[in-house]
C-alpha positions as a Markdown table, in Angstrom:
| # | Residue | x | y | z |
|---|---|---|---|---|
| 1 | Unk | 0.0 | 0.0 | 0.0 |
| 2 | Unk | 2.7 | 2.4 | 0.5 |
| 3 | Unk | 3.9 | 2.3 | -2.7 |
| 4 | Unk | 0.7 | 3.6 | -4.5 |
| 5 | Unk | 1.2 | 6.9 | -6.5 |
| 6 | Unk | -1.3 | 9.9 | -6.8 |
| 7 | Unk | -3.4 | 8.8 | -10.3 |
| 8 | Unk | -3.5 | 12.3 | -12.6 |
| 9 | Unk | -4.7 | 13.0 | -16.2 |
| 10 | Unk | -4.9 | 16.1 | -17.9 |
| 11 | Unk | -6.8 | 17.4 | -21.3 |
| 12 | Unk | -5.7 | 19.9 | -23.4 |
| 13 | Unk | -7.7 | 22.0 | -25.3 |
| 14 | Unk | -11.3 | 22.0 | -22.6 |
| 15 | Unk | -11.3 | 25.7 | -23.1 |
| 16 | Unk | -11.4 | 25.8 | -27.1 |
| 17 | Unk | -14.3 | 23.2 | -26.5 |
| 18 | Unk | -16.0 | 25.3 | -24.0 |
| 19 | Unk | -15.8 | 27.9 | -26.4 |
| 20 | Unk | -17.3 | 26.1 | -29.0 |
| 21 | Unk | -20.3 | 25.0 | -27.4 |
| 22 | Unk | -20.7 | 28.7 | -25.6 |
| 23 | Unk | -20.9 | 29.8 | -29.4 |
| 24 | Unk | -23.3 | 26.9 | -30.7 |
| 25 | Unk | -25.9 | 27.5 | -27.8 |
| 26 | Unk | -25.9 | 31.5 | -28.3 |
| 27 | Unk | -26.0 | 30.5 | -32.5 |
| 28 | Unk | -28.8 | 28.1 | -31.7 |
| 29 | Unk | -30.5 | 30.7 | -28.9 |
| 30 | Unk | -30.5 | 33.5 | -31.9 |
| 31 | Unk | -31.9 | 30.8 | -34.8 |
| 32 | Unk | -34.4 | 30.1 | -32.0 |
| 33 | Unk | -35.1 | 33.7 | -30.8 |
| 34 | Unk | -35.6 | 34.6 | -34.6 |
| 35 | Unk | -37.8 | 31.5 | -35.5 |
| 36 | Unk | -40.1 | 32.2 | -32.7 |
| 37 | Unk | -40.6 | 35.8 | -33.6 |
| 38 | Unk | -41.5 | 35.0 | -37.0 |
| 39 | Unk | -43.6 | 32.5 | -36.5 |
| 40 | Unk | -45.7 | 34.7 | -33.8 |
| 41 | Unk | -46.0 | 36.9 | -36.1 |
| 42 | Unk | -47.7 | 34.4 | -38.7 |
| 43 | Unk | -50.2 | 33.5 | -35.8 |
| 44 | Unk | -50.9 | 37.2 | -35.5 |
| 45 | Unk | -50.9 | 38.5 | -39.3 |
| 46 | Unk | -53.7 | 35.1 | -39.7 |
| 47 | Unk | -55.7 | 35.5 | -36.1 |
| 48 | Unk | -56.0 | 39.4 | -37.8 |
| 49 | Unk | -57.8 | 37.6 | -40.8 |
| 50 | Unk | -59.8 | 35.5 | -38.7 |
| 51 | Unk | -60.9 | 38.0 | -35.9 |
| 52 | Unk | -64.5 | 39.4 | -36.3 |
| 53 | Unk | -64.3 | 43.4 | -37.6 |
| 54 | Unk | -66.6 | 46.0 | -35.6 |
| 55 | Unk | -64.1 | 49.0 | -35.4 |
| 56 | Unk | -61.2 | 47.1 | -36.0 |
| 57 | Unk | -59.9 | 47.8 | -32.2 |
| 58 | Unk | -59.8 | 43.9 | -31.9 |
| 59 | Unk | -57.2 | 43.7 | -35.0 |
| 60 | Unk | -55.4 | 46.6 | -33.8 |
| 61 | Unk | -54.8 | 45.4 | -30.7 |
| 62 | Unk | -53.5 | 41.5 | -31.4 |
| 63 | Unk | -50.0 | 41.8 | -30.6 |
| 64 | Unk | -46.7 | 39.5 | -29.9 |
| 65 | Unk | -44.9 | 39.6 | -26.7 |
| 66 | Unk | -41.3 | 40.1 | -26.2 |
| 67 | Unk | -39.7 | 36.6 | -26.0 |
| 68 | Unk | -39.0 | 35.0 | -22.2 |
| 69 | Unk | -36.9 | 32.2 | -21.3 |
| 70 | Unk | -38.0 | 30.6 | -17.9 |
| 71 | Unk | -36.3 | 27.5 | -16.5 |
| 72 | Unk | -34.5 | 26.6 | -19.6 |
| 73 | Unk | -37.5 | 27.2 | -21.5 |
| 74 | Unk | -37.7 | 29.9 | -24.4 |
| 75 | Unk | -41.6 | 31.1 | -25.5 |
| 76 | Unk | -43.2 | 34.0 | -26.7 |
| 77 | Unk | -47.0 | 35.2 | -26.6 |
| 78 | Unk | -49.7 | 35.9 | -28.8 |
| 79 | Unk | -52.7 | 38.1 | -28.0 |
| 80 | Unk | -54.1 | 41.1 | -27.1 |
| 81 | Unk | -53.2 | 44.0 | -25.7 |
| 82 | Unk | -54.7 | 44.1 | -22.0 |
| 83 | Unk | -56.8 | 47.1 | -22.5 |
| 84 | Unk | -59.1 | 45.5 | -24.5 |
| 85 | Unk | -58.8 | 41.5 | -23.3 |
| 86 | Unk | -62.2 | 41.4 | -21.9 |
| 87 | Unk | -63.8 | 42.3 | -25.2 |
| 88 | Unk | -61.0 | 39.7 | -26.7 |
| 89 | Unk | -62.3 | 37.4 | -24.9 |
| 90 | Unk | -65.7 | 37.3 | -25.5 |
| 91 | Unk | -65.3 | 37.7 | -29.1 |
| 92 | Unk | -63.2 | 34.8 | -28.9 |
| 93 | Unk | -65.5 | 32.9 | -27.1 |
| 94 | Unk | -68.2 | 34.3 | -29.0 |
| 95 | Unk | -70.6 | 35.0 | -26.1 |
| 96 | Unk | -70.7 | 36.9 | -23.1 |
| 97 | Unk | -72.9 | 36.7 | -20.0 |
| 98 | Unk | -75.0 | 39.9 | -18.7 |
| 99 | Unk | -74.8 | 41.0 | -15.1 |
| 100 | Unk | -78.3 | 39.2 | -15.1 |
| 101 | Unk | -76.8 | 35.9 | -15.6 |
| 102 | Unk | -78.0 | 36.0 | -19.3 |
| 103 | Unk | -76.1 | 33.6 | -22.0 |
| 104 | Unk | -75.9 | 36.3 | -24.8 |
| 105 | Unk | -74.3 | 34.3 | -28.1 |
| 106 | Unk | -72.7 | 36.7 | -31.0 |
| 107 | Unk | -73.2 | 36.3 | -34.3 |
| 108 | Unk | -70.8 | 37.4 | -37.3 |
| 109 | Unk | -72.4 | 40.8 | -38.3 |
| 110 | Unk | -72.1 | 43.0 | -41.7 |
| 111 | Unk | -68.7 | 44.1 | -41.7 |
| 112 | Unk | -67.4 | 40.5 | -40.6 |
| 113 | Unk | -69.0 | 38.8 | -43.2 |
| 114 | Unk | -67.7 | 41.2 | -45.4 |
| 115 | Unk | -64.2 | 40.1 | -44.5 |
| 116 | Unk | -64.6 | 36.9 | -46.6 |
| 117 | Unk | -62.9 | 33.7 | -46.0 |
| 118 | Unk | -59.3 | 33.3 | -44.8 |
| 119 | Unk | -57.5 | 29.9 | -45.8 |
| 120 | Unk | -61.0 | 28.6 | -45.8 |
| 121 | Unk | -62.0 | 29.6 | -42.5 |
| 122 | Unk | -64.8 | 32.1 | -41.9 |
| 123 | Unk | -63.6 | 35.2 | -39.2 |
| 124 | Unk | -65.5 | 35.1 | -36.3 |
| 125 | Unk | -65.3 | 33.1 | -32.8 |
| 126 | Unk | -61.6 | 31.3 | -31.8 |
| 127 | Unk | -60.1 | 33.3 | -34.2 |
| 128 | Unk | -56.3 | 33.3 | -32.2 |
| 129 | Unk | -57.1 | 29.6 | -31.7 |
| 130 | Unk | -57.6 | 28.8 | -34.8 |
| 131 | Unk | -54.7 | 30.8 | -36.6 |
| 132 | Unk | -52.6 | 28.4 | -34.3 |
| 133 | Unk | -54.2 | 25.3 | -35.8 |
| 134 | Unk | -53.5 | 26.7 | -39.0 |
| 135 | Unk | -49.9 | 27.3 | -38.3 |
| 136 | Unk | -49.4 | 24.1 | -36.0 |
| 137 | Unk | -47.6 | 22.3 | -39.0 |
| 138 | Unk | -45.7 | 25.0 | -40.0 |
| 139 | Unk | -44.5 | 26.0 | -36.7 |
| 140 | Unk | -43.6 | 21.7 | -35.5 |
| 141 | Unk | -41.7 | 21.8 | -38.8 |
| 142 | Unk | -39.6 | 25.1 | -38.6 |
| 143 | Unk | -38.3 | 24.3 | -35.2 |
| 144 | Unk | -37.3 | 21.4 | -35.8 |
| 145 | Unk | -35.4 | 23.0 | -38.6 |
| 146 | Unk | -33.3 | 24.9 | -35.7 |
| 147 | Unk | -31.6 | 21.5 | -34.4 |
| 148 | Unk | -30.7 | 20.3 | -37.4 |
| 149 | Unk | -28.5 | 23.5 | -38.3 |
């Protein structure tokens, strides 16, 4: 036993790797960063097409957030802005309920059905929701574009 001696490796070269790999997660964090913002604003140019028209506030005020990253996790929202997210909603939904408890269902008016159809789709009701079905394909297929380089 007393004649063991310390064991010891070293590497050469760990720092140009680390630098390598610092550069390929801030090249993929940028592809990803730009992909996202793009494909946000699909959703939004599409939900535009699809959201019922009254004054246009509802179109005016679909917007995309500012890209987070929480726990390792990058994303970006799609909405409205808050001022009007009530009305969003309900539009959305395509009813609303009176303070009397009344189920009040909306129907596409004039200048909605003047809008025409949109990729097949009618505007009115789930219009956000389904801009994101539209784009489902789209968006699956252009991220995994971003791994592959």
């Amino acid at each position: 036993m007393a004649d063991r001696k310390p064991f010891s490796f070293s590497l050469e070269g760990i720092e140009v790797m680390i630098g390598e790999l610092d550069r390929f997660t801030e090249e993929l964090d940028r592809r990803l960063r730009d992909t996202l913002t793009r494909l946000a604003l699909k959703v939004i140019h599409d939900a535009k097409r699809l959201a019922p028209l009254d004054t246009g506030d509802l179109e005016a005020a679909l917007v995309v957030g500012e890209i987070m990253q929480r726990y390792g996790v990058m994303y970006i929202d799609v909405g409205t802005s808050p001022e009007v997210d009530h009305y969003a909603i309900a539009q959305h939904e395509g009813f609303r309920v009176t303070k009397g408890g009344k189920l009040v269902q909306f129907k596409p008016g004039e200048k909605t059905i003047s809008k025409g159809p949109y990729n097949g789709e009618m505007p009115g009701k789930k219009y956000l929701e389904r801009a994101l079905q539209m784009n489902e394909k789209l968006i699956m297929e252009e991220l995994s574009k971003i791994l592959e380089g």
